[in-house]
Structure formats: C-alpha cells, structure tokens
C-alpha positions as CSV (number, residue, x, y, z in Angstrom):
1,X,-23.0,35.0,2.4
2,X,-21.5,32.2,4.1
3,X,-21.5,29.0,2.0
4,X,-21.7,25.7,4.1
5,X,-18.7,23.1,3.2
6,X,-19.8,19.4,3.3
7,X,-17.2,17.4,4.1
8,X,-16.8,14.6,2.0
9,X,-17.4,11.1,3.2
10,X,-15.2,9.0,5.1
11,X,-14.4,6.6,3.2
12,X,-15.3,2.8,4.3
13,X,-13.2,1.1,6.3
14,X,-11.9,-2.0,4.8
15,X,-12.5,-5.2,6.9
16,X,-11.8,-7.5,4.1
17,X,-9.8,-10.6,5.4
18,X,-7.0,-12.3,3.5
19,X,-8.2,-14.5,0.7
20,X,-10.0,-17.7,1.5
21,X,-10.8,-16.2,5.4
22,X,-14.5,-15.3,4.7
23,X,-16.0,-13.0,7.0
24,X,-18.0,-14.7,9.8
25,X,-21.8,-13.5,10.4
26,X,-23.4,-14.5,13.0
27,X,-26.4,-16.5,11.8
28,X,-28.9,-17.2,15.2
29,X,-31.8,-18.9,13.8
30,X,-32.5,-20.8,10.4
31,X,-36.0,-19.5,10.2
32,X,-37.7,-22.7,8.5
33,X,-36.4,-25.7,6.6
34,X,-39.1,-28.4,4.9
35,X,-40.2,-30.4,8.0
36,X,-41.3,-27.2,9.9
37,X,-42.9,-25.4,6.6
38,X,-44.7,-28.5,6.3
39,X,-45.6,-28.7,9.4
40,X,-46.8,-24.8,10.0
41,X,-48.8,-25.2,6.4
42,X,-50.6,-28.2,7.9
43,X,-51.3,-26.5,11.1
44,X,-52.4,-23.3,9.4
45,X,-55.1,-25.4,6.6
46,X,-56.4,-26.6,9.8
47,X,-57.1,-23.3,11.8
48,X,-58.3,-21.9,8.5
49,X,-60.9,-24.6,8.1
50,X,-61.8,-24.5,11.8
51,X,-62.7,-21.2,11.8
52,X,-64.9,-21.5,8.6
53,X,-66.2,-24.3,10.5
54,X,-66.8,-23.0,13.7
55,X,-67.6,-19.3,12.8
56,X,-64.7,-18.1,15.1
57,X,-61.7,-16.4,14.0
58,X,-60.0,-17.4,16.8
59,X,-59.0,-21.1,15.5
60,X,-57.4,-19.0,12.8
61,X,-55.1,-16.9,15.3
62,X,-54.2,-19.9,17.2
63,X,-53.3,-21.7,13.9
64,X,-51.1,-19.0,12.8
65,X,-49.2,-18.7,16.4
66,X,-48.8,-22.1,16.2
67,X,-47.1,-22.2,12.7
68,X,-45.2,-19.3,13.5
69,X,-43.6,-21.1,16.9
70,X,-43.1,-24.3,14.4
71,X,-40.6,-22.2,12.2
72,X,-39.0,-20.8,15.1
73,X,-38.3,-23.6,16.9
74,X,-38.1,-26.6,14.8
75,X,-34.4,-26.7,13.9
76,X,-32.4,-29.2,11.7
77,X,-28.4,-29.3,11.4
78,X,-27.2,-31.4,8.4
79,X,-24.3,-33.7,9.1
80,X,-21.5,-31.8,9.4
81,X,-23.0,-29.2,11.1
82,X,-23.3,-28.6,14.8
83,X,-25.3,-25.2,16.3
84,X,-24.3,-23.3,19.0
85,X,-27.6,-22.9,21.4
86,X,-27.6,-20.0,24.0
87,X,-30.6,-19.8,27.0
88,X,-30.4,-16.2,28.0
89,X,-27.2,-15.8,26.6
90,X,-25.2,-18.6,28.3
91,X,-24.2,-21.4,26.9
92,X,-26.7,-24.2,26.6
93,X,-25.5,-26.7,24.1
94,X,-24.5,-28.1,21.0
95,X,-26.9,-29.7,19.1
96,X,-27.1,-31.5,15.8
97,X,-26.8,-33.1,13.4
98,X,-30.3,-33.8,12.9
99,X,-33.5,-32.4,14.4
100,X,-33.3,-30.4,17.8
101,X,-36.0,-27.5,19.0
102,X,-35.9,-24.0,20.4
103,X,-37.9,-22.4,22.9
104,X,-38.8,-19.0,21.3
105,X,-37.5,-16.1,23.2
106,X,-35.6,-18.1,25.4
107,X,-32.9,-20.3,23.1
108,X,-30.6,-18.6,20.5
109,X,-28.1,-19.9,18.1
110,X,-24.9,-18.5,18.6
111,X,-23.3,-19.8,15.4
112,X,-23.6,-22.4,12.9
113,X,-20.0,-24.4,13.0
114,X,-19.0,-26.6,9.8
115,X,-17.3,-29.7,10.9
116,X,-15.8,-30.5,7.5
117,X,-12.4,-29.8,6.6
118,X,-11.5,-26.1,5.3
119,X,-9.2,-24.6,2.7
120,X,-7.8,-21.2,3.0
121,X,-5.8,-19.3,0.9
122,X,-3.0,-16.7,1.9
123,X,-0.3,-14.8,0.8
124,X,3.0,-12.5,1.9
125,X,3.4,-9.9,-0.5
126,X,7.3,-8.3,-1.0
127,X,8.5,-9.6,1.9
128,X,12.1,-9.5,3.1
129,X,13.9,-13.3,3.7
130,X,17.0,-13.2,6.3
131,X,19.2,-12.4,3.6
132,X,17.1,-9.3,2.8
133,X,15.6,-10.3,-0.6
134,X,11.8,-9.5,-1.6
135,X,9.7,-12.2,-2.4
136,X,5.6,-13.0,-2.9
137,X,4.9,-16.4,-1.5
138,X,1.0,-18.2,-1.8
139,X,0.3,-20.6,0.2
140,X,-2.9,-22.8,1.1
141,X,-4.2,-24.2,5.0
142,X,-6.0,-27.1,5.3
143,X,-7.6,-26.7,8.8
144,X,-10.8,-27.8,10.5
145,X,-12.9,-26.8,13.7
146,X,-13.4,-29.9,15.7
147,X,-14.6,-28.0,18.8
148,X,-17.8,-25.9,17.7
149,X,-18.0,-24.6,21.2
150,X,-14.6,-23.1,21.9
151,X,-14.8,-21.8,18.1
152,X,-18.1,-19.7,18.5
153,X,-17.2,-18.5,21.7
154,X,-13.7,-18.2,22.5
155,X,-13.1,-15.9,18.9
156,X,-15.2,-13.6,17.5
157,X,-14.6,-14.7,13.9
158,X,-12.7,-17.7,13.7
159,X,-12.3,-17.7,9.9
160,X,-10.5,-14.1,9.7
161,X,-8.5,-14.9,12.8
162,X,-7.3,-18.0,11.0
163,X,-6.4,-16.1,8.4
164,X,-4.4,-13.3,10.0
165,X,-2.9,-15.5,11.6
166,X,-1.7,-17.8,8.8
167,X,-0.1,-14.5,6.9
168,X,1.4,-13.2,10.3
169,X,3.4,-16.5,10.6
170,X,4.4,-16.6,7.2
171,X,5.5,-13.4,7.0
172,X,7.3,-14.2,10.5
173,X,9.1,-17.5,9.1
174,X,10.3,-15.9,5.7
175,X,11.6,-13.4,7.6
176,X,13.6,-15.9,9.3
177,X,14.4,-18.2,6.4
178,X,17.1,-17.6,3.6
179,X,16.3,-17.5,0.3
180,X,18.3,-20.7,-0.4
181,X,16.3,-22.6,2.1
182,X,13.0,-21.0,0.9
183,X,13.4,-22.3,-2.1
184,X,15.2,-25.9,-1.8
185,X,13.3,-26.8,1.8
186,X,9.8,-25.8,0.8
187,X,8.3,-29.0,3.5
188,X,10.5,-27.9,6.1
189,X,8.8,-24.9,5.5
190,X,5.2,-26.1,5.5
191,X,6.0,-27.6,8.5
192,X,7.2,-25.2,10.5
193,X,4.5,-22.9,9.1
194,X,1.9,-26.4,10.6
195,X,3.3,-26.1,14.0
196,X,3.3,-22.0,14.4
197,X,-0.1,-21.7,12.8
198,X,-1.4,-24.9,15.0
199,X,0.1,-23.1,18.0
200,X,-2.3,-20.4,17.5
201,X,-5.7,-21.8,16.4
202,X,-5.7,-24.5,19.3
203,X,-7.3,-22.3,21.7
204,X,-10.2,-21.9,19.5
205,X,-10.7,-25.3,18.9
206,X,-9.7,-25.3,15.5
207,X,-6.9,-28.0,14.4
208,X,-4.5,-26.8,11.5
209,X,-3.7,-30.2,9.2
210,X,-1.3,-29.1,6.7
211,X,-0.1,-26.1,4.8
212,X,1.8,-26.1,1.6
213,X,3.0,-23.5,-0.1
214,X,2.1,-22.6,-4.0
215,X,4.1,-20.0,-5.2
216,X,7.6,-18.0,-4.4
217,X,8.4,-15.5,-6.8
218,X,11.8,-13.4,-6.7
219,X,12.6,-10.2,-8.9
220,X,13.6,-10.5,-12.4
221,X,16.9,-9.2,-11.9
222,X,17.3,-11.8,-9.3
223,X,16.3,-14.5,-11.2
224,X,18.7,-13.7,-14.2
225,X,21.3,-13.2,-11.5
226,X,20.6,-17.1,-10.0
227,X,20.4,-18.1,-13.5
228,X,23.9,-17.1,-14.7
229,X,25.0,-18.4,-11.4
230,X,23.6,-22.2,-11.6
231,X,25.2,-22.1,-15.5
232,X,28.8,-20.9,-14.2
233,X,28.3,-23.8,-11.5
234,X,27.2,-26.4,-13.9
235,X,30.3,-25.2,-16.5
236,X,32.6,-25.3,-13.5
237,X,31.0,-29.0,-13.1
238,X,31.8,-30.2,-16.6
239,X,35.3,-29.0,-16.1
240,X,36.3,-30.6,-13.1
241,X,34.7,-33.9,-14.8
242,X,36.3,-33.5,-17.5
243,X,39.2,-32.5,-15.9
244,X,38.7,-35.9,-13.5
245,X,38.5,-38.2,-16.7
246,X,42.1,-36.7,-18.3
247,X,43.4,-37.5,-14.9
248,X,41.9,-41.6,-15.0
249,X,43.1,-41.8,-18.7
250,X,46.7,-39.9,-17.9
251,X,46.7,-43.0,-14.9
252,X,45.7,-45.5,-17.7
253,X,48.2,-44.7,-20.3
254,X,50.7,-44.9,-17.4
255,X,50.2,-48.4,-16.5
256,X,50.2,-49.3,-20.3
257,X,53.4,-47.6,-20.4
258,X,54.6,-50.0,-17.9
259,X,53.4,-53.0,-19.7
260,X,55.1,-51.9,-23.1
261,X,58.6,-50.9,-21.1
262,X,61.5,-53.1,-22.3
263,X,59.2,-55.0,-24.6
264,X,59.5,-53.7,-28.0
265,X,57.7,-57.0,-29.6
266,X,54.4,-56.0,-27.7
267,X,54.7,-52.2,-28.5
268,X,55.1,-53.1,-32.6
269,X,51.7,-55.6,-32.3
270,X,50.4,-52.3,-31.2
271,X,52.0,-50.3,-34.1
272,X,50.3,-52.7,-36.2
273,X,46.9,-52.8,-34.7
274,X,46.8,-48.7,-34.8
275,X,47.6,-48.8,-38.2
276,X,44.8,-51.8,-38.8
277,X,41.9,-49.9,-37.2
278,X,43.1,-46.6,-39.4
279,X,43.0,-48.6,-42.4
280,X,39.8,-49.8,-41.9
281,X,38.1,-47.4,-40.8
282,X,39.0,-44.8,-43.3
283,X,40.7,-46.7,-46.2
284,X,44.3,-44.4,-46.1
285,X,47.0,-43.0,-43.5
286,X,49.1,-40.5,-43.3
287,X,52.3,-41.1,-40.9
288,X,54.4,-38.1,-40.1
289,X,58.1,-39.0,-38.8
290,X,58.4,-38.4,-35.0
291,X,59.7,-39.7,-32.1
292,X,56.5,-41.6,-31.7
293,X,57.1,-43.3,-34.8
294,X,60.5,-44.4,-34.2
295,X,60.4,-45.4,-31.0
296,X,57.5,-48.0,-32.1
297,X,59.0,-48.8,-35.2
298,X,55.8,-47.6,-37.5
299,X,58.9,-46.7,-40.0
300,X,59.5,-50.1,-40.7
301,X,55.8,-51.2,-40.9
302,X,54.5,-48.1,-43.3
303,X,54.6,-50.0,-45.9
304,X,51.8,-52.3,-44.9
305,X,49.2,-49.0,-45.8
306,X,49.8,-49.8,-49.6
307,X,48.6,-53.2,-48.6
308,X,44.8,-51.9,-48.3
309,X,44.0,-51.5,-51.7
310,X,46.0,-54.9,-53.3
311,X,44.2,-56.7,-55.4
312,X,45.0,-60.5,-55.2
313,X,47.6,-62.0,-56.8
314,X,49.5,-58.8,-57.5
315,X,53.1,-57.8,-55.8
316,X,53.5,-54.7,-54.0
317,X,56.3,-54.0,-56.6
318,X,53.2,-54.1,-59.3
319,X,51.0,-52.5,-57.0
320,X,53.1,-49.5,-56.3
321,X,53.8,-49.3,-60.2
322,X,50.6,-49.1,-61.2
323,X,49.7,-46.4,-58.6
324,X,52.1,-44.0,-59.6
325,X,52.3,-44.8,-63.6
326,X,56.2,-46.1,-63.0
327,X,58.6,-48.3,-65.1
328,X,59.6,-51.4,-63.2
C-alpha cells in the first residue's frame, strides 16, 4: 500500500531588516481618533432618538451611515506627522499636521511619514579591513525624512532600505580602510560613512545627519599581538629618552670639564662641596684612592670627614684618640 510522504514545510523566509530598520507597513486609514468618535456617537444618539421619535427606522440608518463616513473620513496628523493622500491611486497630497478629510472610496492614505529625527542601529559582522583582518563594527544613523512624498513613493520601505544600505556602505568602507585607520580615524570614518550613506537615501527624500560608530572589536589573538607591540614601542620609547638624557648630561659634564681645566683651585672647592653634601646627608664617607681622587686632591682633604662628629672645643688629635681608644 502506498503511503503518501508530506513534505515538510518550507520554512519562512526571513525578511527581518538589520537592527533599528523596522519593517514598514503600509498603514492607509487611521479608522477614528477622538474628534470623529465624538462626533459619530453624537450623530448616532441623535438618529436613535429620531427614530424613537418619529417611529421610522430610517433616521437610525441614516445616523449610522453618517457616523460610519465621520470615522472614515475625519483624519488628524499630529505634528510631526504628514499623510500621504492618494485619489484613485495618484498622488493627491500631503496633508497634516492637524485636521484634514477623506472622501470614502475615493481618497487613500498611502503612508503615514514621521518628520522627527530617527535612530538606526547597524552592524558589520567578521568583516575583512584592507589589510585582511576580521572585525565586528556597531554603529548608529541619525537620519530624517524631510520629504514625505518622495519617501512613500519613490521606495517601497524606506526604513529597511536605509538600513541595507547603511550595512552595505560599512561593510564597503572597512573593506577599504586599514585596521590602523579604523581604529585611530574613527570621524574620518563616520564621515565618509555620512557622505556614502547620504549619497544613497537622497533620492528618497530622506537626509542622513550623522553616523558614529560604537564598537570595533578585533580577535583576541590580535589584540594580545597589538598589545605586546604598543609595550615593545613604549620600552623602545623610554630607551631612546633615556638614552637622549645620558647624551644632555655627557654634553653637560663636558662644558664643566672646560670650566674646571687648568684651574685646580675651583676643582678642590668642588672636592670639598662633594664631600660637604656626603657628610650631611648621611653622616660618614668612604673614599677609595683613584685617579679621581688625586687628580682633585680629595687625598689631601679626607681628613675633613673626621670633622663631622667633633664636638667643640676638642682637637682632631683628641678626636681621633678617643675614636680608636689610642695613646697620644
């Protein structure tokens, strides 16, 4: 017996726009709003209470036509809103903000077009830079539709085509862009990203303002990689500064040099004033014979160290005795 395969369903097909693109429904007619309830409530009390006056339904039916064509056609678009009206599917007008009517069967609203400025969200998932490195990038657009016309007829769904187009020319310019310029030039980014994007959405009356970017993120591996690189550059930094300061003090104990040559009166006053500051700072000195020593006589002058801890009144002779538990 032959047993009869369902196939299983297709499954949906995804229309979903990149983030902050909403899709578009077209919205013809908002069927009441509180001046035309009002209105058709009045209008029906009084064809109710007609026809219970009269005895004839027909005040009633006239009433309720009449309410019905009040909701229909009584139409009001807040201030930042302005409503693409079709007659017999051409284009009519614009009309709002404010209260405007519809002839029923004859007048359609195309589209309901927000005025106000809009925020869209969109993103670039592992894409390749110029210098073939993967990176996520979020970014934001900051647009607004200042021509409701050209935006409810010239595109279908303005919001998604803003959209897909904001991802296609991201995608585009990190494709272009190295990694170094990604990341150091992120306005020279958002601007380009302003023009393309602009470019695009003119057409359909829709003005891009700015875009800025939120996020980059780069592999781990690439990020340790950059990491270990901006610490060799910084070490190589503190090396050639230090190296730049040995060079200006080198420079400076050459012009001293100068200033001490052929005057050996000058180079003992500094003898003395070395062995001053070492005293006083730390109470005690140890000078090891050198050539440094003779040649600024400190071998002469080492006796002065004792000096430091005389008491008044007392000899070095005494001094020195006492010290090392000598006979005079």
């Amino acid at each position: 017996m032959p047993v009869a395969v369902t196939p299983p369903p297709a499954a949906p097909k995804s229309d979903s726009a990149p983030s902050g693109a909403v899709n578009q429904s077209g919205q013809s007619v908002h069927f009441g709003n509180p001046v035309s309830w009002l209105l058709a409530v009045i209008i029906a009390i009084a064809g109710t209470l007609t026809t219970a006056i009269v005895g004839s339904a027909t005040w009633l039916i006239a009433g309720m036509i009449v309410a019905l064509v009040i909701l229909v056609s009584l139409q009001i678009a807040v201030v930042w809103e302005r409503a693409v009206v079709l007659r017999f599917g051409h284009f009519r007008s614009l009309a709002g903000p404010g209260v405007f009517f519809l002839i029923p069967a004859v007048d359609t609203i195309a589209a309901w077009i927000d005025q106000r400025v809009q925020t869209s969200t969109f993103t670039a998932e592992e894409t390749l830079t110029k210098d073939t490195v993967p990176v996520d990038v979020d970014a934001v657009l900051f647009w607004v539709a200042w021509d409701a016309k050209k935006a409810a007829v010239e595109v279908a769904s303005y919001r998604d085509a803003i959209g897909w187009a904001a991802q296609t020319a991201l995608r585009d310019i990190i494709g272009t862009t190295d990694l170094a310029d990604l990341l150091s030039n992120r306005q020279g980014v958002d601007d380009k990203l302003q023009q393309t994007i602009d470019a695009r959405t003119t057409p359909w009356g829709i003005t891009v303002q700015s875009v800025e970017i939120r996020d980059i993120k780069i592999p781990e591996n690439l990020q340790d990689a950059m990491s270990r690189k901006a610490q060799a550059e910084r070490e190589r930094e503190a090396r050639v500064i230090l190296g730049d300061a040995e060079r200006q003090i080198a420079e400076s104990f050459m012009e001293a040099a100068k200033q001490y040559e052929g005057n050996n009166v000058a180079l003992h006053l500094r003898a003395m004033n070395m062995l001053y500051e070492g005293l006083k700072e730390r109470g005690a000195m140890i000078v090891v014979p050198s050539t440094a020593v003779e040649t600024m006589g400190l071998g002469a002058i080492t006796g002065l160290s004792s000096m430091a801890g005389m008491s008044p009144g007392r000899n070095p002779i005494d001094q020195s005795q006492t010290q090392t538990g000598g006979n005079p």
